[in-house]
LUMTOR-419658 format. One record per residue (C-alpha): z, x, y; residue in one letter; residue number from 1. Coordinates in nm, 4 decimals, decimal comma. Layout:
<recs>
@up:Z	east:X	north:Y	residuo:A	num:NUM
...
</recs>
This chain:
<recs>
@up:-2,4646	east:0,5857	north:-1,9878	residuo:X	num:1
@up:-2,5009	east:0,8501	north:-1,7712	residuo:X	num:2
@up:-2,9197	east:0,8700	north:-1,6548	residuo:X	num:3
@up:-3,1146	east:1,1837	north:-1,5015	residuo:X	num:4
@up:-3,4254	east:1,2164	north:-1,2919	residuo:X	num:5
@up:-3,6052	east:1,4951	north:-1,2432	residuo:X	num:6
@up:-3,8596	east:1,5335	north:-0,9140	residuo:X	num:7
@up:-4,0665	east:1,7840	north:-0,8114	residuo:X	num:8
@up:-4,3299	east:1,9092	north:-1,0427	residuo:X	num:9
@up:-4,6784	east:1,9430	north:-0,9998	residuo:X	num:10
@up:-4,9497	east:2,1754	north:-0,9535	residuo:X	num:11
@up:-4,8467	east:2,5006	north:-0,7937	residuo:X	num:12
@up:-5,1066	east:2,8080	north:-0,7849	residuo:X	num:13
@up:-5,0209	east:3,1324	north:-0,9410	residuo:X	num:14
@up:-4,7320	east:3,3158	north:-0,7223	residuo:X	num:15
@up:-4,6708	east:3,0119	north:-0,5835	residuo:X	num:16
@up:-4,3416	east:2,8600	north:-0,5499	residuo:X	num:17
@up:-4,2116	east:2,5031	north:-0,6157	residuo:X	num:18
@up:-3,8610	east:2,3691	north:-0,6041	residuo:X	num:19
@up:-3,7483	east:2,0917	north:-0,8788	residuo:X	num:20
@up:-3,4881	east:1,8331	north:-0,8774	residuo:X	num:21
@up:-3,2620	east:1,5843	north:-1,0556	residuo:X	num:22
@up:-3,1348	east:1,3199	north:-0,9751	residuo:X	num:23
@up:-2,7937	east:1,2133	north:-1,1572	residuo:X	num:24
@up:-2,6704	east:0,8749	north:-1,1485	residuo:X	num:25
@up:-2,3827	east:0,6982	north:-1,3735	residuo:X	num:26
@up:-2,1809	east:0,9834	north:-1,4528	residuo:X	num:27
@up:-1,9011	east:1,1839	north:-1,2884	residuo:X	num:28
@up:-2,1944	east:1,4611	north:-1,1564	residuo:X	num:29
@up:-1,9182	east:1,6969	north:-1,0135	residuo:X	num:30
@up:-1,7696	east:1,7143	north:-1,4241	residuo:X	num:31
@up:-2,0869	east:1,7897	north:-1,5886	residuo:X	num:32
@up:-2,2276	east:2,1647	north:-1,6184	residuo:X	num:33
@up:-2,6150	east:2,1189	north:-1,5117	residuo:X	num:34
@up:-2,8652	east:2,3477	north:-1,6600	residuo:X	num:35
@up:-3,2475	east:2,3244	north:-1,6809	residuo:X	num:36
@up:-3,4526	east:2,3979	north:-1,9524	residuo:X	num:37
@up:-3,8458	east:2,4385	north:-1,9922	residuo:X	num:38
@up:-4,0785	east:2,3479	north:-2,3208	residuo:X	num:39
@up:-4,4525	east:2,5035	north:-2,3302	residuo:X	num:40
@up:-4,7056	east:2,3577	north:-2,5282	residuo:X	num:41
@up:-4,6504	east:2,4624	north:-2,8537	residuo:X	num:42
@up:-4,3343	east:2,6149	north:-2,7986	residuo:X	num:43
@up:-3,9719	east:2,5598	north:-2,8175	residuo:X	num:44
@up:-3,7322	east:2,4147	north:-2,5223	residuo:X	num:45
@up:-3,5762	east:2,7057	north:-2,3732	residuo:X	num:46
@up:-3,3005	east:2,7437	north:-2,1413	residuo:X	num:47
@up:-3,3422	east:2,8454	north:-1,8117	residuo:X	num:48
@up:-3,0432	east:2,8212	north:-1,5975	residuo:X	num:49
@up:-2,7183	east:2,6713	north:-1,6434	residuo:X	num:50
@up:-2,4582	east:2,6173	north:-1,3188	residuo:X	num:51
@up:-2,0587	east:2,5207	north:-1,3652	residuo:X	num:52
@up:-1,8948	east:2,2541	north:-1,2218	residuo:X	num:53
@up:-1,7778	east:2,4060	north:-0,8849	residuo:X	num:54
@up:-2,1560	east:2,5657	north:-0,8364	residuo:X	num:55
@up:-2,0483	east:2,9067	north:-0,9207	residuo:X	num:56
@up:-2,2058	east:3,1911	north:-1,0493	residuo:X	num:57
@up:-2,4820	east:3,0565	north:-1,2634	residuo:X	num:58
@up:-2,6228	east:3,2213	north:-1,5768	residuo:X	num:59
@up:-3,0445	east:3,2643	north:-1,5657	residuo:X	num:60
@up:-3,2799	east:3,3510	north:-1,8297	residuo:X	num:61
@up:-3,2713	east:3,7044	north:-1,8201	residuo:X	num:62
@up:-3,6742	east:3,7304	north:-1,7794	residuo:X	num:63
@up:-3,6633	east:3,4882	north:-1,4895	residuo:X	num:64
@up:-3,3182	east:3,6258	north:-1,2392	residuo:X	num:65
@up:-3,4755	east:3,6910	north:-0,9372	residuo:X	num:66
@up:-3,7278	east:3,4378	north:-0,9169	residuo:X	num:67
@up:-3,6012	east:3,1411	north:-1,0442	residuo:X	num:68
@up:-3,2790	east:2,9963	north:-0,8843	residuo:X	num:69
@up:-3,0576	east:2,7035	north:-0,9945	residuo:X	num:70
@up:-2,7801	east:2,4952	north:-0,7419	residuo:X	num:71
@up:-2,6369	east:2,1986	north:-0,7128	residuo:X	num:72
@up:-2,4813	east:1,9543	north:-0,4058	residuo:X	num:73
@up:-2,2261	east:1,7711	north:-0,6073	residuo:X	num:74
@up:-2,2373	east:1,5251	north:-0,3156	residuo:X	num:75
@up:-2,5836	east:1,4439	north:-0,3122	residuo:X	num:76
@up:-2,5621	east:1,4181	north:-0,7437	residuo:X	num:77
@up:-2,8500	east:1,6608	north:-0,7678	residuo:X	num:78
@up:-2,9281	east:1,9608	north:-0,9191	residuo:X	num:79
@up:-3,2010	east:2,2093	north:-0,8249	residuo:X	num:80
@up:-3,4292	east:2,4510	north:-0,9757	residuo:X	num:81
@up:-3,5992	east:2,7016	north:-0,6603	residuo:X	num:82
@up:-3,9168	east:2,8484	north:-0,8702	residuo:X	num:83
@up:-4,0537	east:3,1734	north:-0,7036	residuo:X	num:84
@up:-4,3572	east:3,4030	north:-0,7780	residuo:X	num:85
@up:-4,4663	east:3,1502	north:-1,0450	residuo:X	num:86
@up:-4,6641	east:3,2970	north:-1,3519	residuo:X	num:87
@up:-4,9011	east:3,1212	north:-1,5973	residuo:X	num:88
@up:-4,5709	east:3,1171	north:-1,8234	residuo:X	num:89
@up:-4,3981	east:2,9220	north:-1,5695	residuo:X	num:90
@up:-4,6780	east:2,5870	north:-1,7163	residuo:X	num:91
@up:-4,4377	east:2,3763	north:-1,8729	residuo:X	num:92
@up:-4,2426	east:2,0426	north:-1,8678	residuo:X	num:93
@up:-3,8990	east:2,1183	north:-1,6630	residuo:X	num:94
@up:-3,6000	east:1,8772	north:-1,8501	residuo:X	num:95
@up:-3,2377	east:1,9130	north:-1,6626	residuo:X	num:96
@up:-2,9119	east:1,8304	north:-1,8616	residuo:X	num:97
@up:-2,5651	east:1,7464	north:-1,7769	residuo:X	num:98
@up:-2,2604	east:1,8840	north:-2,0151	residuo:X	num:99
@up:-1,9924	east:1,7714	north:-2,0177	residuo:X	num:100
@up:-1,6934	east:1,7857	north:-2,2134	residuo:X	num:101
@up:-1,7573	east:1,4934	north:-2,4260	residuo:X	num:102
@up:-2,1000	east:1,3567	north:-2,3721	residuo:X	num:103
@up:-2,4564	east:1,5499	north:-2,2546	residuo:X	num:104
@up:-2,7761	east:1,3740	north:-2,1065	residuo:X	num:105
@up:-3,1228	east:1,4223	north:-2,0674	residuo:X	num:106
@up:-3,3694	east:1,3725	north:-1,8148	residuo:X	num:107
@up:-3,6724	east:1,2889	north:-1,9097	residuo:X	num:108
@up:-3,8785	east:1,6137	north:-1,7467	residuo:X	num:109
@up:-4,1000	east:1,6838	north:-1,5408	residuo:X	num:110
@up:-4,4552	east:1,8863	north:-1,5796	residuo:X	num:111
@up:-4,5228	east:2,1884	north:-1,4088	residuo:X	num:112
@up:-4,8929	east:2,3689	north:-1,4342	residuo:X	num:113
@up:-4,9359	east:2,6666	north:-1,2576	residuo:X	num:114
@up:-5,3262	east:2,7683	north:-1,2003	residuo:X	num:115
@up:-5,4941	east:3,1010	north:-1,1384	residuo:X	num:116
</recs>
């Protein structure tokens, strides 16, 4: 059962930037596509970045390219979210999953609150 563990969140001010991770452990990391996700109060989960297997080209939210950047060290088992020029938008619990081809896990998130 494969477990994630997501780092990083906190409270950044507005424009701010703060850098997530998470953690991957009892899986085959380098065989799962990693993507993050955000949920704001109220609101549905949302995709924000996904990244293959090899840590190609990744595919961002359109509304956040630019300032939100996903990669991953496939020998370290971690994935990472780079969060730039954070907006009041940006508040939200930050939840990375792994893909893969016959199985997909959940971390458990992580809260970021961005203040003005």
């Amino acid at each position: 059962q494969g477990k994630l563990v997501e780092s990083g969140g906190g409270l950044v001010q507005l424009g701010g930037s703060l850098r997530l991770s998470c953690a991957a452990s009892a899986l085959t990391f380098s065989r799962y596509a990693m993507s993050w996700y955000r949920q704001a109060p109220g609101k549905e989960r949302e995709l924000v970045a996904t990244i293959p297997t090899s840590g190609g080209s990744s595919n961002d939210a359109d509304s956040l390219k630019g300032r939100y950047t996903i990669s991953r060290d496939n020998a370290k088992n971690t994935v990472y979210l780079q969060m730039n020029i954070l907006k009041p938008e940006g508040t939200a619990v930050y939840y990375c999953k792994a893909a893969g081809l016959t199985a997909s896990y959940w971390g458990q998130g992580t809260q970021v609150t961005v203040s003005s």
